[in-house]
LONU-298126 format. One record per atom (N, C-alpha, C, O, CB): atom name; z, y, x; residue in one letter. Coordinates in steps of 0.1 Angstrom, whole numbers, always signed. Each point is the difference from the previous one (the first is absolute). Glycine has a CB too. Layout:
N
+------+-------+-------+-------+-----+
: atom :     Z :     Y :     X : res :
+------+-------+-------+-------+-----+
:   CA :     Z :     Y :     X :   a :
...
+------+-------+-------+-------+-----+
% end
This chain:
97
+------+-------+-------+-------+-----+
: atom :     Z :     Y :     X : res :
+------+-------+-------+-------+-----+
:    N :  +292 :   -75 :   -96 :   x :
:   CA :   -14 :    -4 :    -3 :   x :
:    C :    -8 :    +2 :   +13 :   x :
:    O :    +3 :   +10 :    +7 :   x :
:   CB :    -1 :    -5 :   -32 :   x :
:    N :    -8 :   -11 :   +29 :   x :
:   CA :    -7 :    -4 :   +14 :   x :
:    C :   -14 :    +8 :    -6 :   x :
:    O :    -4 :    -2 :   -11 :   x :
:   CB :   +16 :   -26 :   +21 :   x :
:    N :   -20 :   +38 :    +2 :   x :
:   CA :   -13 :    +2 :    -1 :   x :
:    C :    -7 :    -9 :    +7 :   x :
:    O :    +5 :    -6 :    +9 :   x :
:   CB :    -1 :   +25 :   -13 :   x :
:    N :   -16 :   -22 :    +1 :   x :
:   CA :   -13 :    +1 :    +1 :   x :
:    C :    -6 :    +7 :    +7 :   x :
:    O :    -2 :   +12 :    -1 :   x :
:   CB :    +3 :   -16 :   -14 :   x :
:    N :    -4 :    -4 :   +28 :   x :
:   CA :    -9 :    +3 :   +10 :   x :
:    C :   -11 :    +1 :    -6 :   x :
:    O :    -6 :    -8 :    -7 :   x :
:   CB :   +17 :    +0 :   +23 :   x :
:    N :   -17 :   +27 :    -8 :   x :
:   CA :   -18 :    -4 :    -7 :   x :
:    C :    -6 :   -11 :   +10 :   x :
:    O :    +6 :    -4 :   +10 :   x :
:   CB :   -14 :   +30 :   -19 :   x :
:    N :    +1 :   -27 :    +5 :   x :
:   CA :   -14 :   -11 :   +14 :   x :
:    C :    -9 :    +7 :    +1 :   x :
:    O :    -4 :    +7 :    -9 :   x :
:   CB :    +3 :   -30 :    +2 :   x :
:    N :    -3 :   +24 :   +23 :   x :
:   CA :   -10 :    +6 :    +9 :   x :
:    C :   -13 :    -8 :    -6 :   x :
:    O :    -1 :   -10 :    -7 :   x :
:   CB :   +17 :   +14 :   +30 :   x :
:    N :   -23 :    +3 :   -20 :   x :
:   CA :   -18 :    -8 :   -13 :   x :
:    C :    +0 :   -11 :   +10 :   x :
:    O :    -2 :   -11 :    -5 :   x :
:   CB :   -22 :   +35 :    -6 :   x :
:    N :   +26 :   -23 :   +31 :   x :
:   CA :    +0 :   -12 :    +3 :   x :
:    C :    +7 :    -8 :    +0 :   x :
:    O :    -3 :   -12 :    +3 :   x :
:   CB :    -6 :   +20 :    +4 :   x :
:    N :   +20 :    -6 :   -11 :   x :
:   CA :   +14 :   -13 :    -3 :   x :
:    C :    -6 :    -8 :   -17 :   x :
:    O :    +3 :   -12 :    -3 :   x :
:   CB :   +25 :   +31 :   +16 :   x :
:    N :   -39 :    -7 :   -26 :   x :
:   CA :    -4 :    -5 :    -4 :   x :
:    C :   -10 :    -9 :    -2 :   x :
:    O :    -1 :    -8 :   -10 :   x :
:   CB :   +12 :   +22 :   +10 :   x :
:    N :   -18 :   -13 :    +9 :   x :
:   CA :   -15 :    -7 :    +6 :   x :
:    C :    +6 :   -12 :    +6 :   x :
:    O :    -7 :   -10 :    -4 :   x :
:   CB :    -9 :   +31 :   +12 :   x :
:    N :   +29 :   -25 :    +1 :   x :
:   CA :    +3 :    -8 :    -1 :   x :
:    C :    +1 :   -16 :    -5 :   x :
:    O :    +1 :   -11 :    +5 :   x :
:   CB :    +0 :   +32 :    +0 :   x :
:    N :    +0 :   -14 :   -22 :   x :
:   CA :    +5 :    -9 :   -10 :   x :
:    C :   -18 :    -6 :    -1 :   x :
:    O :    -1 :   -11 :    -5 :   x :
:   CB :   +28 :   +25 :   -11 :   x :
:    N :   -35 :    -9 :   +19 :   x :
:   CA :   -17 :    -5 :    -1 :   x :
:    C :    -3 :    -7 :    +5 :   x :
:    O :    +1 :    +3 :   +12 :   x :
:   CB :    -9 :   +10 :   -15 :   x :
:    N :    +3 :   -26 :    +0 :   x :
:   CA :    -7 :   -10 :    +8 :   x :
:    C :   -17 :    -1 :    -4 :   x :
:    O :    -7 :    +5 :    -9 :   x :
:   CB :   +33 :   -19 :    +9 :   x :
:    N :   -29 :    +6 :    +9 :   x :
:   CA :   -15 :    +6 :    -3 :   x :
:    C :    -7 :   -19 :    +0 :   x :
:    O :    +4 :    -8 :    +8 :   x :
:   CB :    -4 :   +41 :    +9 :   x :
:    N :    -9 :   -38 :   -26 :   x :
:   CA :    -7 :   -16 :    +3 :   x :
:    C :   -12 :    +7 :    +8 :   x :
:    O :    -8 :    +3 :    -9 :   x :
:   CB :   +13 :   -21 :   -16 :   x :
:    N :    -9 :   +22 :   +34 :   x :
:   CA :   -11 :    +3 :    +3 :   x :
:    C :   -11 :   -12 :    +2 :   x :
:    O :    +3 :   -11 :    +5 :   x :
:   CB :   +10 :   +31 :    +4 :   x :
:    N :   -28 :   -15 :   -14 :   x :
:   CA :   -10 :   -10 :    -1 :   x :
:    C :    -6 :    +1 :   +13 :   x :
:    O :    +3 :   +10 :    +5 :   x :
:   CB :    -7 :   -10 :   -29 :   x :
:    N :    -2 :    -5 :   +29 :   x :
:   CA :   -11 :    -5 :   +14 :   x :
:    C :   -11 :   +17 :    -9 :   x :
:    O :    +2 :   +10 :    +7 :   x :
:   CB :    -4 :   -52 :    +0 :   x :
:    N :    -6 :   +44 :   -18 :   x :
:   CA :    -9 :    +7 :    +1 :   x :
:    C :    +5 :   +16 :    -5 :   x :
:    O :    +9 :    -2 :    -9 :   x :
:   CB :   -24 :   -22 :    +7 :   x :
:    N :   +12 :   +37 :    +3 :   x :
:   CA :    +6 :   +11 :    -5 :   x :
:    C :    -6 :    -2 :   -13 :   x :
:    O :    -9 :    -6 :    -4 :   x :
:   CB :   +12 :   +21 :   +24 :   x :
:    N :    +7 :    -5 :   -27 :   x :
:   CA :    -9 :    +4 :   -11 :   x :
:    C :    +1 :   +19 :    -3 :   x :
:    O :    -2 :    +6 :   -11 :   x :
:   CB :    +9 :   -36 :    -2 :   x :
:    N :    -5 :   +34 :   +24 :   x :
:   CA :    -7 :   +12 :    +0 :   x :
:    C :   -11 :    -2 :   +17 :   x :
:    O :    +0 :    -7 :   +10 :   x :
:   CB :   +24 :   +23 :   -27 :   x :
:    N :   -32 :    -4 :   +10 :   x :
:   CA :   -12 :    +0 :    +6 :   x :
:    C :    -6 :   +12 :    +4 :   x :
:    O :    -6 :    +7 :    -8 :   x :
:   CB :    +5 :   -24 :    -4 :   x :
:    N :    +0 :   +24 :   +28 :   x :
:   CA :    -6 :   +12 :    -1 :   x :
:    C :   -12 :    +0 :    +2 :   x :
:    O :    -4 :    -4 :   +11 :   x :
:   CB :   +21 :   +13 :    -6 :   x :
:    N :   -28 :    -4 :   -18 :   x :
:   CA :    -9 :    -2 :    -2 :   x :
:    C :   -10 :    +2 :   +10 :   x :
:    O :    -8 :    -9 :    +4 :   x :
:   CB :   +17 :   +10 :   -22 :   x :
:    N :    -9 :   +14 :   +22 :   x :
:   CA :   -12 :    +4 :   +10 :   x :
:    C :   +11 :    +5 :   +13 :   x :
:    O :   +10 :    +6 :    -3 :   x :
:   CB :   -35 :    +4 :   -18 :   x :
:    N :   +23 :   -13 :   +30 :   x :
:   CA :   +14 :    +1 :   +13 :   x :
:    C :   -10 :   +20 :    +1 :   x :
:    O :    +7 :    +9 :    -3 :   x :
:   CB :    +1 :   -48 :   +26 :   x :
:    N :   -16 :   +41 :   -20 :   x :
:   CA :    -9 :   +12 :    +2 :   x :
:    C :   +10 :    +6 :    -7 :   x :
:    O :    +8 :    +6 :    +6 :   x :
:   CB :   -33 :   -11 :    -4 :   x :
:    N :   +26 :    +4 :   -14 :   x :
:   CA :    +3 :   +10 :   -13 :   x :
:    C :   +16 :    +5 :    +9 :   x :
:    O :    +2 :   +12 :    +1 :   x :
:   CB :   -16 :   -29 :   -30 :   x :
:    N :   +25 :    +8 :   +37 :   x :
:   CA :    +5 :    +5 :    +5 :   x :
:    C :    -1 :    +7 :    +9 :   x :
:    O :    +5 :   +11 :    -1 :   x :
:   CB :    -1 :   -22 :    -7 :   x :
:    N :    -8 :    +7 :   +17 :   x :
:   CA :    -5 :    +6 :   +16 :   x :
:    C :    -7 :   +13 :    +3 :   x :
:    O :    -1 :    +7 :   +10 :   x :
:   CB :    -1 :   -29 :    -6 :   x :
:    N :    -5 :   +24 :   -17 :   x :
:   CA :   -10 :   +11 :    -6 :   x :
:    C :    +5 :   +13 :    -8 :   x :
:    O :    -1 :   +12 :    +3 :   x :
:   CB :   -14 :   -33 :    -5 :   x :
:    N :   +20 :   +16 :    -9 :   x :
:   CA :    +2 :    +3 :    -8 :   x :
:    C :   +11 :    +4 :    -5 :   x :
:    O :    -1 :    +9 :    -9 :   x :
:   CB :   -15 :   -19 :   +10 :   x :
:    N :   +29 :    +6 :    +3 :   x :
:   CA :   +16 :    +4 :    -3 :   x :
:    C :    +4 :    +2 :   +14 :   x :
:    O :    +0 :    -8 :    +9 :   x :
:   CB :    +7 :    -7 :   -32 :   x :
:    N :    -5 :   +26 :   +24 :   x :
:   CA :    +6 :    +0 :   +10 :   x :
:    C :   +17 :    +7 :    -4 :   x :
:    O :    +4 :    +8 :    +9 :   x :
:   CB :   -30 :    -8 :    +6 :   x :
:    N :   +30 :    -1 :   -22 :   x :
:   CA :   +15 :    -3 :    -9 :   x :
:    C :    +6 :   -14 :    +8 :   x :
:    O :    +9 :    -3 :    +8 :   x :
:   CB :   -18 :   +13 :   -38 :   x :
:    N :    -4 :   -20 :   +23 :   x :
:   CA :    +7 :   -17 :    -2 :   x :
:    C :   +11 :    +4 :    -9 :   x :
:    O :   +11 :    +3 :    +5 :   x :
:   CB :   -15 :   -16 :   +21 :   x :
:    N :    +2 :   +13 :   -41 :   x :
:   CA :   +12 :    +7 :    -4 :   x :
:    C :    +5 :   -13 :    -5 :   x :
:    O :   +11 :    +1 :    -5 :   x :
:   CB :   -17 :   +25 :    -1 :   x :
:    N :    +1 :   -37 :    +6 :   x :
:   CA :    +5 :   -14 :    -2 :   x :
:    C :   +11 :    -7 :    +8 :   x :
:    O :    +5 :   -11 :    -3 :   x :
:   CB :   -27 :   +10 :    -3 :   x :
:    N :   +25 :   +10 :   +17 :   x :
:   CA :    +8 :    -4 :   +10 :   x :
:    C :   +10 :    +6 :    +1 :   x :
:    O :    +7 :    -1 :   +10 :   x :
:   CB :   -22 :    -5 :    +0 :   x :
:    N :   +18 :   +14 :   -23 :   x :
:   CA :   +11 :    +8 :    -4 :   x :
:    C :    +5 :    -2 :   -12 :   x :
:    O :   +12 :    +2 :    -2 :   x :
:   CB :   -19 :   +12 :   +14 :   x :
:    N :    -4 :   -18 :   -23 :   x :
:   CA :    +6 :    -1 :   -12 :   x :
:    C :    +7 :   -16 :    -4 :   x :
:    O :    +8 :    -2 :    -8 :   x :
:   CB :   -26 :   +24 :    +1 :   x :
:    N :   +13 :   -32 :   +14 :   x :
:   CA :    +1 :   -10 :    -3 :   x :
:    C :   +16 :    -5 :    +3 :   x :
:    O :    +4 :    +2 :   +12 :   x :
:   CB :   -30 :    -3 :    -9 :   x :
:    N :   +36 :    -5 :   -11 :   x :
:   CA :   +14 :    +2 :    +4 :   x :
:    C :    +4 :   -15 :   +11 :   x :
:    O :    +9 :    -1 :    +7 :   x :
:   CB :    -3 :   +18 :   -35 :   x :
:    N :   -14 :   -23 :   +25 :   x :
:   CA :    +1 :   -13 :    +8 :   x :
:    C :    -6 :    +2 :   +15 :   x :
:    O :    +3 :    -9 :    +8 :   x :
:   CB :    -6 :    -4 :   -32 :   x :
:    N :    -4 :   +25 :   +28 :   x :
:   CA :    -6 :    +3 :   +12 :   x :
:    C :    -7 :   -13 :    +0 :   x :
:    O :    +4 :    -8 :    +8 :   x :
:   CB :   +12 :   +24 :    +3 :   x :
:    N :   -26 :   -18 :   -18 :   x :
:   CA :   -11 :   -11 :    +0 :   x :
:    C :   -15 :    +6 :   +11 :   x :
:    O :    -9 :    -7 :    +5 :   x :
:   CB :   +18 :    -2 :   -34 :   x :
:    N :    -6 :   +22 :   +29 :   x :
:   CA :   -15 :    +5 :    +9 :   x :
:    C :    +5 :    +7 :    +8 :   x :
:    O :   +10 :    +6 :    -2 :   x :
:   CB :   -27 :    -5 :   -13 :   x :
:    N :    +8 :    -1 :   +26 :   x :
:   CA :    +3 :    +3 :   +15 :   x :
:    C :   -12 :    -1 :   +11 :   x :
:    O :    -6 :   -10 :    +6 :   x :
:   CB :   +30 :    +1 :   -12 :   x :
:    N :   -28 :   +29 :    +6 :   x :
:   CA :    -6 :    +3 :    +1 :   x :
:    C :    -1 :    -5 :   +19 :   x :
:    O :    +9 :    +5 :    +6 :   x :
:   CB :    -7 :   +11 :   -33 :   x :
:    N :   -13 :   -25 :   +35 :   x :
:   CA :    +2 :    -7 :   +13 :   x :
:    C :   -14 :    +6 :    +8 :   x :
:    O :   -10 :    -6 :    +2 :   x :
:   CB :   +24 :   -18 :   -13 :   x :
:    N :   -11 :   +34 :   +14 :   x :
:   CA :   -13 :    +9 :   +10 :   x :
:    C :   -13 :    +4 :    -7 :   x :
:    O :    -3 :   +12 :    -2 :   x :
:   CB :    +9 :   -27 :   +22 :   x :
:    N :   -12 :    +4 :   -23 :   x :
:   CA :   -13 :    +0 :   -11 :   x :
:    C :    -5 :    -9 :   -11 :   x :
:    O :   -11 :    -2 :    -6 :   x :
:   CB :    +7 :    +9 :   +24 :   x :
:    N :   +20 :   -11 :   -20 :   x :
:   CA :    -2 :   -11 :   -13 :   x :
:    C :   +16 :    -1 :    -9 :   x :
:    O :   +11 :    +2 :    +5 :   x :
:   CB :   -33 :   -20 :   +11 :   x :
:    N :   +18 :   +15 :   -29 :   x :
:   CA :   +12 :    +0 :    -7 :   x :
:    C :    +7 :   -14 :    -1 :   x :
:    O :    -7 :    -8 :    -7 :   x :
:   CB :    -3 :   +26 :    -5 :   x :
:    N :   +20 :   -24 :   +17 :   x :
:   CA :    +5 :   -11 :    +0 :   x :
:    C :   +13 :    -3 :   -12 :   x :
:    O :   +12 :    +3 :    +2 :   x :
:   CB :   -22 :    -1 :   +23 :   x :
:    N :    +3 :    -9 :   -40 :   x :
:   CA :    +5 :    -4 :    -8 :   x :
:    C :    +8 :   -11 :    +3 :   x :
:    O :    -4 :   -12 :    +0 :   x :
:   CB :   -11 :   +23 :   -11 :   x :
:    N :   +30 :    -8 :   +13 :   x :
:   CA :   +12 :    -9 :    -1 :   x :
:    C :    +0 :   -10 :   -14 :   x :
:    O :    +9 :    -7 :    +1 :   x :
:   CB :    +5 :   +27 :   +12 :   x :
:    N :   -21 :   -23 :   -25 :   x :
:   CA :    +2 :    -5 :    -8 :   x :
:    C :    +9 :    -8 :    -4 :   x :
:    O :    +3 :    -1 :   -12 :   x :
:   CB :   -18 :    +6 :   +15 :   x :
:    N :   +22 :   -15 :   +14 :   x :
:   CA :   +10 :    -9 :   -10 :   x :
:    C :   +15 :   +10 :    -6 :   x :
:    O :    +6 :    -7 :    -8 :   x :
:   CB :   -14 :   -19 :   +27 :   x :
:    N :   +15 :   +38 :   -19 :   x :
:   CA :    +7 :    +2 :    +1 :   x :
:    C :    -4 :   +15 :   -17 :   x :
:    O :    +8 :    +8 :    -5 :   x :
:   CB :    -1 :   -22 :   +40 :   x :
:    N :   -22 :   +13 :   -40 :   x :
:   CA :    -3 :    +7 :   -10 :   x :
:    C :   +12 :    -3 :   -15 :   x :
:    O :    +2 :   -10 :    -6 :   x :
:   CB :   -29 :    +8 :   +19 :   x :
:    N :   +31 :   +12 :   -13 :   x :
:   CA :    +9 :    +1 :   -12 :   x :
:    C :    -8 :    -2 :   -13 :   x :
:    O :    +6 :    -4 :   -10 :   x :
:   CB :   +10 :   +20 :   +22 :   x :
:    N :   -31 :   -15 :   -13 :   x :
:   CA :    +0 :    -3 :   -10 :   x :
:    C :    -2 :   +14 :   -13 :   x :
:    O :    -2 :    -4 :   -11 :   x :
:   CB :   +15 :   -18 :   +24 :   x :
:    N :   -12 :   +32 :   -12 :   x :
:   CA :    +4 :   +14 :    -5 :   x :
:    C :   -16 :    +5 :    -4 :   x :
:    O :    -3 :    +6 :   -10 :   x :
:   CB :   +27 :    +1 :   +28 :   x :
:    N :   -30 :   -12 :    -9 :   x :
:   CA :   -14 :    +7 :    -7 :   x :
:    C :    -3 :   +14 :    +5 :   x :
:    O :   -10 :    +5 :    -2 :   x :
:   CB :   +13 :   -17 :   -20 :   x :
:    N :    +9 :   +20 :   +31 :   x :
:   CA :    -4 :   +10 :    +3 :   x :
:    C :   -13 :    +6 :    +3 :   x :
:    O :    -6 :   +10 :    -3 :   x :
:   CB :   +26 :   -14 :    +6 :   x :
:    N :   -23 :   -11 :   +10 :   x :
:   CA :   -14 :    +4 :   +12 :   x :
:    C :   -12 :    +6 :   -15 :   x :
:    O :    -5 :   +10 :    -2 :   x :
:   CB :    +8 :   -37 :   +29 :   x :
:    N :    -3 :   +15 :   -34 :   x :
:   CA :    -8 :    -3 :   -12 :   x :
:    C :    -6 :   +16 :    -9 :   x :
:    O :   -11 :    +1 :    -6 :   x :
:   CB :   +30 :   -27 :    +6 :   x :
:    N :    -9 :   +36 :    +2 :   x :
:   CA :    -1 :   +10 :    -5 :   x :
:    C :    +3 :   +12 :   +10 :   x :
:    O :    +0 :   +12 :    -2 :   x :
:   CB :    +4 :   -24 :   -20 :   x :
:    N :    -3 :   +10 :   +26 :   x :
:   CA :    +3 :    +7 :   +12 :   x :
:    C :    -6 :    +8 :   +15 :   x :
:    O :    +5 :    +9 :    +6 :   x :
:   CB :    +7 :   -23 :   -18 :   x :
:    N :   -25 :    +6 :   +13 :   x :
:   CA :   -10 :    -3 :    +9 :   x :
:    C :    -7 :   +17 :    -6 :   x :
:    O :    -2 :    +1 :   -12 :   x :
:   CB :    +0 :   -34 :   +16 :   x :
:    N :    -1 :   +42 :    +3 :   x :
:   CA :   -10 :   +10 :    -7 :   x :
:    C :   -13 :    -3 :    -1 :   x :
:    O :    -8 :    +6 :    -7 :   x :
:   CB :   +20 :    +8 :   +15 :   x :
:    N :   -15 :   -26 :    +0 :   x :
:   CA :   -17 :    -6 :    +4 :   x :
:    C :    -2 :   -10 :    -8 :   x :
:    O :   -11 :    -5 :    +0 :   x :
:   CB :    +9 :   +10 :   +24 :   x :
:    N :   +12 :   -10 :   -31 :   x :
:   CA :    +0 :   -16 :    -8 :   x :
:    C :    -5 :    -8 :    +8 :   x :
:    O :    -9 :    -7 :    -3 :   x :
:   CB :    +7 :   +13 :   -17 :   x :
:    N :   +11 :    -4 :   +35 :   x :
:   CA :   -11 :   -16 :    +4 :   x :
:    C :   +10 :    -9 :    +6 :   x :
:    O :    -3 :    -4 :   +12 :   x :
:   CB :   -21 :   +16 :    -4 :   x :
:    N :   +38 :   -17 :   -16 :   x :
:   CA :    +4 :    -9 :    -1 :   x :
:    C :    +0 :    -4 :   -14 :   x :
:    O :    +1 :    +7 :   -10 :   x :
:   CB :    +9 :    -3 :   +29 :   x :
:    N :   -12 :   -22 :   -18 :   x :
:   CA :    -1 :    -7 :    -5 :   x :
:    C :   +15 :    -8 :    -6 :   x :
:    O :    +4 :   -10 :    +7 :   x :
:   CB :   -27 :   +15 :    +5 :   x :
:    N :   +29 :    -2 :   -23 :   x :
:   CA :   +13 :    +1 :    +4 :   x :
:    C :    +0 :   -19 :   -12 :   x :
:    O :    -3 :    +4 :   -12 :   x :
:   CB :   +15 :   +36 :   +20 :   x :
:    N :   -10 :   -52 :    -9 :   x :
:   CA :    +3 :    -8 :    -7 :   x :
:    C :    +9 :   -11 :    +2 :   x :
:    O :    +3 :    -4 :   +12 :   x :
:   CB :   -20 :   +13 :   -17 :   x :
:    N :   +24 :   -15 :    -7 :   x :
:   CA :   +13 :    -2 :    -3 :   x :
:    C :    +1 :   -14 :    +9 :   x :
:    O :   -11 :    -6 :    -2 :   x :
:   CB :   +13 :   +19 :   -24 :   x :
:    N :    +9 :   -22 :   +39 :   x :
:   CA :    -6 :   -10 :    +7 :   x :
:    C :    -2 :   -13 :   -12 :   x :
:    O :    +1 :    -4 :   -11 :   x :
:   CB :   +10 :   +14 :   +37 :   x :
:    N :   -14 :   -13 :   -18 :   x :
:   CA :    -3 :   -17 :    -4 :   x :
:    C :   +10 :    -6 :    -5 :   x :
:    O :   +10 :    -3 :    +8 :   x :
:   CB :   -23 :    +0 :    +9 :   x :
:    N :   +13 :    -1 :   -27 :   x :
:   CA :   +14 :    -5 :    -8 :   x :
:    C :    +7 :   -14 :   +12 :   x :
:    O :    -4 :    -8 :    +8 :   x :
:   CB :    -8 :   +14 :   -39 :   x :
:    N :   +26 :    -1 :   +26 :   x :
:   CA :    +8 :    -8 :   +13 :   x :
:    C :    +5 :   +11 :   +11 :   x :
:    O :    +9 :    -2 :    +9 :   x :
:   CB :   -26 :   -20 :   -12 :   x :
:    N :   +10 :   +34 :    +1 :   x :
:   CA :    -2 :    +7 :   +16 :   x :
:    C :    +7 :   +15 :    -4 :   x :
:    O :    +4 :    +3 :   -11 :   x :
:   CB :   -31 :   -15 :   +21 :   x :
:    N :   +28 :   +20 :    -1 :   x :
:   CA :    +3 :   +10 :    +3 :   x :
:    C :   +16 :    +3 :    -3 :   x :
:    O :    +6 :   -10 :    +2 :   x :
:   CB :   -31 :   +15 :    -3 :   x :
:    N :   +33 :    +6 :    -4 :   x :
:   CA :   +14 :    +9 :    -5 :   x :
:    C :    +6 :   -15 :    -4 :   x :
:    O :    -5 :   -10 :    -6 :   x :
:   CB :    -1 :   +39 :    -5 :   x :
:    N :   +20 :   -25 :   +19 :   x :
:   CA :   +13 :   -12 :   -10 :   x :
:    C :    +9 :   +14 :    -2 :   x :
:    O :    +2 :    +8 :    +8 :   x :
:   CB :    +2 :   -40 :    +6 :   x :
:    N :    +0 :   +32 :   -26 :   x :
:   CA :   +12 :    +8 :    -1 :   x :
:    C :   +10 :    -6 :    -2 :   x :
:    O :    -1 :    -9 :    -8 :   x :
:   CB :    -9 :   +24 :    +3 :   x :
:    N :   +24 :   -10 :   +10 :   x :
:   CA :   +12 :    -4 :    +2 :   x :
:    C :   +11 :   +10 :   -10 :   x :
:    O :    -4 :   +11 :    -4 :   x :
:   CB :    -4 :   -21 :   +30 :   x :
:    N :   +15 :    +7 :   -28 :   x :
:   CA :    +9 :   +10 :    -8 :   x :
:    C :   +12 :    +2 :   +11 :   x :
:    O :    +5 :    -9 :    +6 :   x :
:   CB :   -11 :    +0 :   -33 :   x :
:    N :    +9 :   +20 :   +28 :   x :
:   CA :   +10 :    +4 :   +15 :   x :
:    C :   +12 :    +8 :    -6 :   x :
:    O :    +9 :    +4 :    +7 :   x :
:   CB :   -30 :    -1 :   +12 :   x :
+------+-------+-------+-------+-----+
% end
């Protein structure tokens, strides 16, 4: 009987394709609230897709590549992302691997 290789989460991510739309559908609300106010950026850690990335003095949301998870959504200690579902047609393809 043959094992089963595990998969690396990136050999898993792999199998993800993404429809990305022209507009985001997350949103950081007040850019201050970062720059000010977290100095964690704990968004740039918890998010598994690495969608945020913290860039000198501003947060730069990757959006096309958002899994979708809702993490940011609850996750934020300041609530100041805006976290909603894309535009039908748009965002996660999942693949079965």
């Amino acid at each position: 009987m043959s094992e089963k290789k595990c998969q690396t989460i990136e050999e898993k991510q792999y199998l993800v394709r993404f429809n990305a739309d022209t507009k985001s559908h997350l949103t950081v609300m007040d850019a201050d609230v970062c720059l000010n106010h977290c100095p964690d950026k704990i968004c740039t850690i918890f998010c598994p897709a690495e969608v945020y990335k913290w860039e000198e003095i501003r947060m730069h949301v990757g959006y096309e590549g958002c899994h979708e998870c809702g993490s940011c959504r609850i996750g934020c200690p300041h609530q100041n992302i805006k976290w909603e579902y894309p535009k039908g047609g748009h965002g996660i393809v999942f693949r079965l691997g």
